[in-house]
C-alpha positions as a Markdown table, in Angstrom:
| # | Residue | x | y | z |
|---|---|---|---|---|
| 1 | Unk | 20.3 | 4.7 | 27.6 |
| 2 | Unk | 17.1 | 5.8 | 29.3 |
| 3 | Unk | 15.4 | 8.8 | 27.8 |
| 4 | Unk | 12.8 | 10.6 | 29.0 |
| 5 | Unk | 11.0 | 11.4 | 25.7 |
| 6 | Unk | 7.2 | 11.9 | 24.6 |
| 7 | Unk | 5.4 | 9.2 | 23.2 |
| 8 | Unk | 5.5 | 10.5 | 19.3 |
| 9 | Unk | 2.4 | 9.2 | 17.1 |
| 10 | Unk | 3.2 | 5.6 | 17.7 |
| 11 | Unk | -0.1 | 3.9 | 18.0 |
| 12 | Unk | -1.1 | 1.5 | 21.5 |
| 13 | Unk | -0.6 | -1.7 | 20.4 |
| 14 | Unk | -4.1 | -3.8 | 21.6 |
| 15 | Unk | -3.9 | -7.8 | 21.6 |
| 16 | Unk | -5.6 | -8.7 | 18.5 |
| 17 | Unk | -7.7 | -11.6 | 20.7 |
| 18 | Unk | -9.8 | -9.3 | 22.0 |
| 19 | Unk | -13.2 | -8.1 | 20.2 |
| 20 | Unk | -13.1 | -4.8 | 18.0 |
| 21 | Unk | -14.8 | -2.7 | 20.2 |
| 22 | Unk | -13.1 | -3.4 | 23.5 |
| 23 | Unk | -9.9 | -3.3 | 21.4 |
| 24 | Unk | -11.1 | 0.3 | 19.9 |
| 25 | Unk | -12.1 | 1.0 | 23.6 |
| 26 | Unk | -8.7 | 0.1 | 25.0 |
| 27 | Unk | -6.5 | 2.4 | 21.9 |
| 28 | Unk | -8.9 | 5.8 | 22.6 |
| 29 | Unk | -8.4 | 5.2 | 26.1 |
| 30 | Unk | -4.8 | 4.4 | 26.0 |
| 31 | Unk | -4.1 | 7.6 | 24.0 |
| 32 | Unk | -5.9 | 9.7 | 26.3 |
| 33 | Unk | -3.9 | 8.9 | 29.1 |
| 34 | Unk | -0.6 | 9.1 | 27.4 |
| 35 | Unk | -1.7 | 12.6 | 25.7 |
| 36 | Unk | 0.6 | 15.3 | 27.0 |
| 37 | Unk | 3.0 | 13.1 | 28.8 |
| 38 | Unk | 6.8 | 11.4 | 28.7 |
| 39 | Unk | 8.2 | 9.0 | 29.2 |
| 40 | Unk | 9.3 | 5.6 | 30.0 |
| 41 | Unk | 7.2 | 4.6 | 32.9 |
| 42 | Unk | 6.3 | 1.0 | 33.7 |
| 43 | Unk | 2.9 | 0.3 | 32.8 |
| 44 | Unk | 0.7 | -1.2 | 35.5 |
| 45 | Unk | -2.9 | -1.6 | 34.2 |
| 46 | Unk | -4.2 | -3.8 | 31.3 |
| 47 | Unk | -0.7 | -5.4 | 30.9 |
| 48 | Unk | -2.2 | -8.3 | 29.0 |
| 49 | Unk | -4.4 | -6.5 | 26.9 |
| 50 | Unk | -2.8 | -3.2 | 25.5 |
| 51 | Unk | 1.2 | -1.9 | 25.3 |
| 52 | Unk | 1.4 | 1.9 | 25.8 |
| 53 | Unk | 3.8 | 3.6 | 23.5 |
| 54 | Unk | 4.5 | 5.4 | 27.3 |
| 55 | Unk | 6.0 | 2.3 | 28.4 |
| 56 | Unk | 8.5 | 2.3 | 25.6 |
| 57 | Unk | 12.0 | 3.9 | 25.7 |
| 58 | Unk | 12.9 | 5.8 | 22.2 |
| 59 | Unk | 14.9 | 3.3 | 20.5 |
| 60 | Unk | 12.0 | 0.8 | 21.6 |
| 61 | Unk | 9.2 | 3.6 | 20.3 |
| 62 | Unk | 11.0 | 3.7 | 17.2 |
| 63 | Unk | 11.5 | 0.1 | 16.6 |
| 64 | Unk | 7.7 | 0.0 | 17.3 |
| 65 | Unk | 6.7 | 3.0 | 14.5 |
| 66 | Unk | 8.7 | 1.1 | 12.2 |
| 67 | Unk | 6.8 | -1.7 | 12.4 |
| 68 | Unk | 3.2 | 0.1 | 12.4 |
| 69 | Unk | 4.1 | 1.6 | 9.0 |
| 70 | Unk | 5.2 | -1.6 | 7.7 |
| 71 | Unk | 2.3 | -3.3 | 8.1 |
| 72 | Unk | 0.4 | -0.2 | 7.3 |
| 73 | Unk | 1.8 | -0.3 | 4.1 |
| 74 | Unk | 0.8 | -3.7 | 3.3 |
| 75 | Unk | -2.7 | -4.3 | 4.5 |
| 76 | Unk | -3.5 | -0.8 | 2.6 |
| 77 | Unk | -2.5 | -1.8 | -0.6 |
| 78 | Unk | -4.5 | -2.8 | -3.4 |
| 79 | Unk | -2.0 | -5.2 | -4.3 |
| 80 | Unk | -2.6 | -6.9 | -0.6 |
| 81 | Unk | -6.6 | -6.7 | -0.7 |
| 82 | Unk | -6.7 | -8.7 | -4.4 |
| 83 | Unk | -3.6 | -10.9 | -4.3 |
| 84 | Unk | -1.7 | -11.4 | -0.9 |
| 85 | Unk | -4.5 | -11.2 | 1.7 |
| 86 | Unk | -4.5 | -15.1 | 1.4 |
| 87 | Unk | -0.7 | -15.7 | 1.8 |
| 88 | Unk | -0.7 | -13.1 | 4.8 |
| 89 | Unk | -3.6 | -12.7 | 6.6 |
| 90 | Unk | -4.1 | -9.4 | 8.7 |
| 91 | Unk | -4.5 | -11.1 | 12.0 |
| 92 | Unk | -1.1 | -12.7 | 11.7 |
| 93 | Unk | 0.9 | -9.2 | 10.9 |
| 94 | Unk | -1.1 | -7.9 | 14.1 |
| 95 | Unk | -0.2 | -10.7 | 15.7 |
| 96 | Unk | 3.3 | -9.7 | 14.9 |
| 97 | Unk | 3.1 | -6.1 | 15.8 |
| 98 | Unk | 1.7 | -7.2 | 19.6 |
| 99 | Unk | 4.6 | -9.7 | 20.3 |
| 100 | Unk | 6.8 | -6.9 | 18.9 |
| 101 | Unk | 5.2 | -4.4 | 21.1 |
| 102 | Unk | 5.4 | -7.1 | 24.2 |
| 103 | Unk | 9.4 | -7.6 | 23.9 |
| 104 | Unk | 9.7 | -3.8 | 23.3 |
| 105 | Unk | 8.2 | -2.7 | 26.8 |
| 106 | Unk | 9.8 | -5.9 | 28.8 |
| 107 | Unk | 13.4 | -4.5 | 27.7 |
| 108 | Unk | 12.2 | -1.1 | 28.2 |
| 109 | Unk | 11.6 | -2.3 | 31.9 |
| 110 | Unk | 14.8 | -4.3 | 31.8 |
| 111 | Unk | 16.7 | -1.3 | 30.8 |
| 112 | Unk | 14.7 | 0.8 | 33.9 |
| 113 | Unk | 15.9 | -2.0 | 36.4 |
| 114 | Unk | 19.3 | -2.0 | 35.4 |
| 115 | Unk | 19.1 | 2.6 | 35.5 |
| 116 | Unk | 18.0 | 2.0 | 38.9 |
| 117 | Unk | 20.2 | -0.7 | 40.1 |
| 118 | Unk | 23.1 | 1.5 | 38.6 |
| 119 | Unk | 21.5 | 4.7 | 40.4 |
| 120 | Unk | 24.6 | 5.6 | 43.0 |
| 121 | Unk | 27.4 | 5.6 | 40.2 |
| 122 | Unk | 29.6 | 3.1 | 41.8 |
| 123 | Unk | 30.2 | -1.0 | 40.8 |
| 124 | Unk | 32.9 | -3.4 | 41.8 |
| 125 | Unk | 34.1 | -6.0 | 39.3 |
| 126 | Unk | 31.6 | -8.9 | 39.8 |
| 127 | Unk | 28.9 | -6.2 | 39.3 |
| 128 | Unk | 30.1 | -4.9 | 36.4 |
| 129 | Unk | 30.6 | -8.2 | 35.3 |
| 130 | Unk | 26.8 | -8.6 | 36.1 |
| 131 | Unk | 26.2 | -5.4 | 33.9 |
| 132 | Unk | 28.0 | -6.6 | 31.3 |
| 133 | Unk | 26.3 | -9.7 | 30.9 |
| 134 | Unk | 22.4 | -8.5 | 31.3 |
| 135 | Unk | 23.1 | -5.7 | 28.6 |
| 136 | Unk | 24.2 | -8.5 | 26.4 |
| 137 | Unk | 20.9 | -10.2 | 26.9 |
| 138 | Unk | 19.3 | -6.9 | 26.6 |
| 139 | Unk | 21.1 | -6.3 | 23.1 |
| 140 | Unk | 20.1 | -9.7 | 21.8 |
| 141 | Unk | 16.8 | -10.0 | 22.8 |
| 142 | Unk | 16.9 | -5.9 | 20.8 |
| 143 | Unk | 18.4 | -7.7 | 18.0 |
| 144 | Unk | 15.9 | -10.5 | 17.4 |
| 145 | Unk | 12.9 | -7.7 | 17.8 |
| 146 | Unk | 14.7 | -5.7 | 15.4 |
| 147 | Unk | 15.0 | -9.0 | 13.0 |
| 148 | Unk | 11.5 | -9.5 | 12.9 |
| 149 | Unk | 10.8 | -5.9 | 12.0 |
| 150 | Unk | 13.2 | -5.7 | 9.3 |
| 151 | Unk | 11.1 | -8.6 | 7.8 |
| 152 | Unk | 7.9 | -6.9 | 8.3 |
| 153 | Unk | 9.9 | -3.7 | 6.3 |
| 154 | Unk | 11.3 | -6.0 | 3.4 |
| 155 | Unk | 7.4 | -7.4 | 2.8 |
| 156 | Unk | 6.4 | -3.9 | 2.6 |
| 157 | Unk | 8.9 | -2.8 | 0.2 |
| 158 | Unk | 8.3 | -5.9 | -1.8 |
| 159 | Unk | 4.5 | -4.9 | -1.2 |
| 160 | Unk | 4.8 | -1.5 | -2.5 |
| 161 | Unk | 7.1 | -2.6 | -5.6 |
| 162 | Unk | 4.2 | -4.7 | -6.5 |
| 163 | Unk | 1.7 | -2.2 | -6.2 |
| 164 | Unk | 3.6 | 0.2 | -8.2 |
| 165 | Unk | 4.0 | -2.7 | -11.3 |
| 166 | Unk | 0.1 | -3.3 | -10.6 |
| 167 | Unk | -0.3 | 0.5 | -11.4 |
| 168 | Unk | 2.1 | 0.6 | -13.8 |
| 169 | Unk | 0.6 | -2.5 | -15.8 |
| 170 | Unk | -2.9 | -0.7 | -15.5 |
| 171 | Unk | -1.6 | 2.5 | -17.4 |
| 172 | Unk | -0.1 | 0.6 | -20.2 |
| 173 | Unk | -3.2 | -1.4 | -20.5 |
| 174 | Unk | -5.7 | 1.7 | -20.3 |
| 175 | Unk | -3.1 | 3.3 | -22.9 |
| 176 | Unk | -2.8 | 0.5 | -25.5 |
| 177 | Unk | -6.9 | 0.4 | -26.0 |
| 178 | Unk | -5.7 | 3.8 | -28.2 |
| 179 | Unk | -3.1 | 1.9 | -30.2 |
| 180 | Unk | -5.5 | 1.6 | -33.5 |
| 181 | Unk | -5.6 | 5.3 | -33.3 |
| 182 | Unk | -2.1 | 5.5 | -33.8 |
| 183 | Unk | -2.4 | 3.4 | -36.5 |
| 184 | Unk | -4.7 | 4.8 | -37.9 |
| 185 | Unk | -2.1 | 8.2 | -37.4 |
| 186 | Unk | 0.6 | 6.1 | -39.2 |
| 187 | Unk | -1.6 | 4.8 | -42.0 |
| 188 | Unk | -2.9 | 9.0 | -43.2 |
| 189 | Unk | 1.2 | 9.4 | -43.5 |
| 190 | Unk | 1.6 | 9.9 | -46.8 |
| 191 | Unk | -1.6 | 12.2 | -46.7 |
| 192 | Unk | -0.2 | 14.1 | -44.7 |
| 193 | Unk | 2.7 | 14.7 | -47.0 |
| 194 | Unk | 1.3 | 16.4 | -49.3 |
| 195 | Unk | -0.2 | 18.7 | -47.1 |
| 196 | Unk | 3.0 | 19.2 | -45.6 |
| 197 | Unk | 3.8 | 21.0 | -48.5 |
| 198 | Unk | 0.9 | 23.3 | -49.2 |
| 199 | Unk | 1.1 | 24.2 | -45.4 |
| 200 | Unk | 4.5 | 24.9 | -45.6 |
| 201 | Unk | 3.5 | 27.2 | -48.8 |
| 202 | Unk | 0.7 | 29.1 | -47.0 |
| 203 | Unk | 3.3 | 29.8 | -44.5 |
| 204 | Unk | 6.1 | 31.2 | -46.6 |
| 205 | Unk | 2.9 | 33.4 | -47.9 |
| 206 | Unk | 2.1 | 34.4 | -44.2 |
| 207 | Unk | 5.7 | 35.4 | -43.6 |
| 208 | Unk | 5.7 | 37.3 | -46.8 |
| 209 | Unk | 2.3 | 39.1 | -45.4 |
| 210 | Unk | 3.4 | 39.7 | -42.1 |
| 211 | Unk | 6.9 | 41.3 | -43.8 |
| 212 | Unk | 4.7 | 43.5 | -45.9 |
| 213 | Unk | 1.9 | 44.6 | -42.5 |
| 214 | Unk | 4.9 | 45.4 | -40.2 |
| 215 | Unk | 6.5 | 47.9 | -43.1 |
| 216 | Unk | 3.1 | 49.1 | -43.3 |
| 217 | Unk | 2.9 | 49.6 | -40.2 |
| 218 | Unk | 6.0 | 51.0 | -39.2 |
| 219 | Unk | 5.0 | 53.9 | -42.5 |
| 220 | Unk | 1.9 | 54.5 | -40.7 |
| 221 | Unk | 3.8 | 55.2 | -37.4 |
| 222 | Unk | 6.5 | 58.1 | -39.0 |
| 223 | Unk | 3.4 | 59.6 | -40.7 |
| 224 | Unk | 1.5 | 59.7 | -37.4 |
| 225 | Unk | 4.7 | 60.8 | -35.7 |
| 226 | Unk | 5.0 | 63.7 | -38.5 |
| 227 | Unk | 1.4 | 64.9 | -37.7 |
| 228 | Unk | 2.2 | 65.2 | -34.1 |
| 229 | Unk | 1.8 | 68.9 | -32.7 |
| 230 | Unk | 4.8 | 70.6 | -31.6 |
| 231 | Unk | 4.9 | 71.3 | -27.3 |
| 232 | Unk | 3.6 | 74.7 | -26.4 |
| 233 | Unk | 6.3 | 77.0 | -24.8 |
C-alpha cells in the first residue's frame, strides 16, 4: 500500500500565490533536499507553501507526473499561447496542479496513519470495520483527485490534436502558394508530348549504342586475353 520508493522526476509543486522568485527559491531548494532520497515521509516544513514529491506515496507520485505533463503539454503549445490562453489561463491549471498536489500528500499521510495504526498485524471486528470504512474515504477522495487529472489529460489531448491541425493547416497553406506552378506543369502537357516521343527515340538509339560498345568491348577483352603471355615454368 505503502512503498518506500524514490521520488522519480516529479517536480515540487509551489503555491502559485507566492512571488516567482521565492516560488523558484522554494522548487531548487525542495529538490535539493529530496535528491538521493525515498520515500514517503511526512513533510514538516513549508507545508503551506511547497508539496515535496517526498511526501507522496507512488500511486500519489504518479497521479501527480500525470498531471505535470498535462499541463505541460498545454501551456507549451502554440496552439495555447495564440488561441486558448484566454479560455484557460496558466494560473488556474497551476492552481489545479497545487490542490492536486495538496490532496495527494494528505492521503499519502492518511495512508501512513492507517500502516502505523495497523503496525502489530492484529484487528478485531469493530477495527476492521474502522479499516474498512477509512480506506473507503481514502479510495474516494483517490478517485475525485484522479477525476480532476483525467480532465487536465483530456484538455491536453484535445490541446495537442489542435496543435497538430494548426501544423497541419500551415503545411497545406505554405504548399498551395506553389499550386500555379503545377498549373503551369499541367498547361506544357501537350508539349511535353511530343517530346516524349523524340526522348523515347534518342533512347531506343542509346540502347542500340550501348548494344553495339558492350560487343565492342567484350572483342577488345578476347583480343587482350589472346595477347596475354603464357606463365613461366
Amino acid at each position: 500500500m505503502v512503498g518506500n520508493v524514490g521520488a522519480w522526476s516529479v517536480e515540487p509543486v509551489v503555491h502559485p500565490g507566492l512571488r516567482k522568485a521565492k516560488r523558484q527559491r522554494l522548487s531548487r531548494m525542495t529538490k535539493e533536499q529530496i535528491a538521493g532520497r525515498t520515500g514517503p515521509v511526512r513533510q514538516i516544513r513549508y507545508r503551506d507553501q511547497v508539496v515535496s514529491p517526498l511526501a507522496l506515496e507512488l500511486e500519489c507520485r504518479k497521479l501527480l507526473q500525470r498531471a505535470q505533463r498535462a499541463i505541460a503539454t498545454i501551456v507549451k503549445s502554440g496552439v495555447y499561447a495564440g488561441d486558448l490562453r484566454g479560455t484557460v489561463e496558466e494560473p488556474v491549471l497551476q492552481q489545479h496542479e497545487w490542490e492536486i498536489a495538496v490532496a495527494l500528500r494528505e492521503i499519502t499521510e492518511l495512508l501512513l496513519d492507517l500502516v502505523s495504526s495497523y503496525a502489530d498485524g492484529t484487528a478485531g471486528p469493530m477495527t476492521t470495520a474502522m479499516l474498512v470504512s477509512q480506506n473507503r474515504a481514502i479510495s474516494i477522495a483517490r478517485d475525485a483527485t484522479t477525476a480532476r487529472v483525467l480532465a487536465l489529460e483530456l484538455l491536453a489531448s484535445q490541446v495537442a490534436a489542435a496543435e497538430a491541425a494548426r501544423r497541419d493547416w500551415e503545411t497545406a497553406h505554405r504548399m498551395a502558394a506553389n499550386n500555379d506552378k503545377y498549373l503551369d506543369l499541367v498547361a506544357r502537357t501537350a508539349a511535353d508530348q511530343h517530346a516524349t516521343a523524340e526522348i523515347t527515340g534518342l533512347a531506343e538509339q542509346a540502347a542500340e549504342a550501348s548494344q553495339a560498345l558492350r560487343e565492342t568491348l567484350q572483342r577488345a577483352t578476347l583480343a587482350a586475353e589472346a595477347l596475354a603471355l603464357p606463365e613461366s615454368r
